[in-house]
N, C-alpha and C positions, 0 to 999 in steps of 0.2 A: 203402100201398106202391103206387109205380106202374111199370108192365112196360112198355117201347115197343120200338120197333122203331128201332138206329142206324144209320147210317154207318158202314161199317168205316173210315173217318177221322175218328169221332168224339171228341177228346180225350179226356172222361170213360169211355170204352171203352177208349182205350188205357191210359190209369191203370191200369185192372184188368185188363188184360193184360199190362199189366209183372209188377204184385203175382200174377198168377195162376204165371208163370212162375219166379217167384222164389221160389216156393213150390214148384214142380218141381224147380225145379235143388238146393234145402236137402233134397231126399226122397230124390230120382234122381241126382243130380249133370249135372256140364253135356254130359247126351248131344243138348240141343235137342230144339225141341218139333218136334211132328207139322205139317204144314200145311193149312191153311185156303185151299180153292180162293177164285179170283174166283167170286163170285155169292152165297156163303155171307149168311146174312142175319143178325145178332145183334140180340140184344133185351138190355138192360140194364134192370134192378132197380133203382129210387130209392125210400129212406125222404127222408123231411122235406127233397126236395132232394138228396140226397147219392146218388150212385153208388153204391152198393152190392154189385153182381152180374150175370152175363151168362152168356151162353150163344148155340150159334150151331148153326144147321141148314144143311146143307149136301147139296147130291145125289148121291149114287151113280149111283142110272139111275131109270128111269119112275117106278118104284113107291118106290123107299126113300131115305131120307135117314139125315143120318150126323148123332148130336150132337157137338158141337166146343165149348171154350173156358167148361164149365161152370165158375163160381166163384165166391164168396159170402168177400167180407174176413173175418177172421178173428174180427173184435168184432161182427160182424151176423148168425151161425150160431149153428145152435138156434133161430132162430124162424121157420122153414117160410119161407123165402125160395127156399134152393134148389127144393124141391118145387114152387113156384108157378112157377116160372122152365122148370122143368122141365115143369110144365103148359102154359104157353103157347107154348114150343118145340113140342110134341105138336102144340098146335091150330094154329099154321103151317103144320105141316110137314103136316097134314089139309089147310090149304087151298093149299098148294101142288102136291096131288097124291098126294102119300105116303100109301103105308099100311102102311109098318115104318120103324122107326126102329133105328140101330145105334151103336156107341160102342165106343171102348176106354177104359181105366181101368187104374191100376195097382194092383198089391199093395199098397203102401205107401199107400195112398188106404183104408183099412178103412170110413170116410165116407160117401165116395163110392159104392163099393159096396154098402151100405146102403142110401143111398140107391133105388138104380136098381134093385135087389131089390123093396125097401121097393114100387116102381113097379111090379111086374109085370114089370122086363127080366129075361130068363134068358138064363145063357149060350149063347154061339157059340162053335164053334171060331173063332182067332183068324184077319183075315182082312190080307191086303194086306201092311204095310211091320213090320203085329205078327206074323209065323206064326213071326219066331225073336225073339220078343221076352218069356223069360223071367217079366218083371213083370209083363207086360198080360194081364189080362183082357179080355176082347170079351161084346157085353150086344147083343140084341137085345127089341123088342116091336112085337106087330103093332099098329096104331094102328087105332081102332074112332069112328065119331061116333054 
């Protein structure tokens, strides 16, 4: 597997932000996703060539960043894709400056949350455009090198 760093006008990135979406809207229905500031950085997941997974850090202020846009296709989960994805988003957003990282995630997402449990994030109260947002969960962890 290889992790790099894209272009948010990378095609192979927008692929799987289509399917990433499309997979919200079948969960959530069409309330539309959150947004992803300019400057956000994504890293995309490639097996054997193939696109496979991304994920994107984004800033809040000095010290914290936000993750955004974690996804993993449907037929390449279960074999620790996300978690490495999610590793080297951490190690960014270290040498970006950051030293917490935050997220929302839904109920419907039981995975997902796992996952970022799975990581050491623990809940937040929910913060920004989630504080009347029902389904969202909010996940923080402070980031250590």
């Amino acid at each position: 597997m290889l992790i790099e760093e894209r272009a948010a006008e990378d095609g192979e990135l927008a692929e799987l932000l289509d399917a990433a979406f499309a997979e919200l809207v079948a969960r959530y229905g069409p309330e539309g996703r959150s947004q992803v500031k300019a400057g956000a950085r994504f890293l995309v997941a490639s097996v054997d060539g193939r696109a496979v997974g991304c994920g994107a850090v984004q800033r809040v202020d000095d010290l914290t960043g936000e993750l955004k846009r974690m996804f993993v296709l449907p037929e390449y989960r279960g074999r620790g894709i996300a978690t490495s994805i999610l590793g080297a988003l951490e190690g960014l957003a270290w040498d970006l400056g950051y030293r917490r990282l935050r997220l929302a995630t839904g109920l419907r997402q039981p995975e997902a949350i796992a996952l970022y449990e799975r990581c050491a994030y623990r809940p937040i109260q929910p913060y920004g455009k989630y504080v009347d947002a029902p389904l969202t969960r909010c996940y923080e962890k402070p980031l250590a090198q």
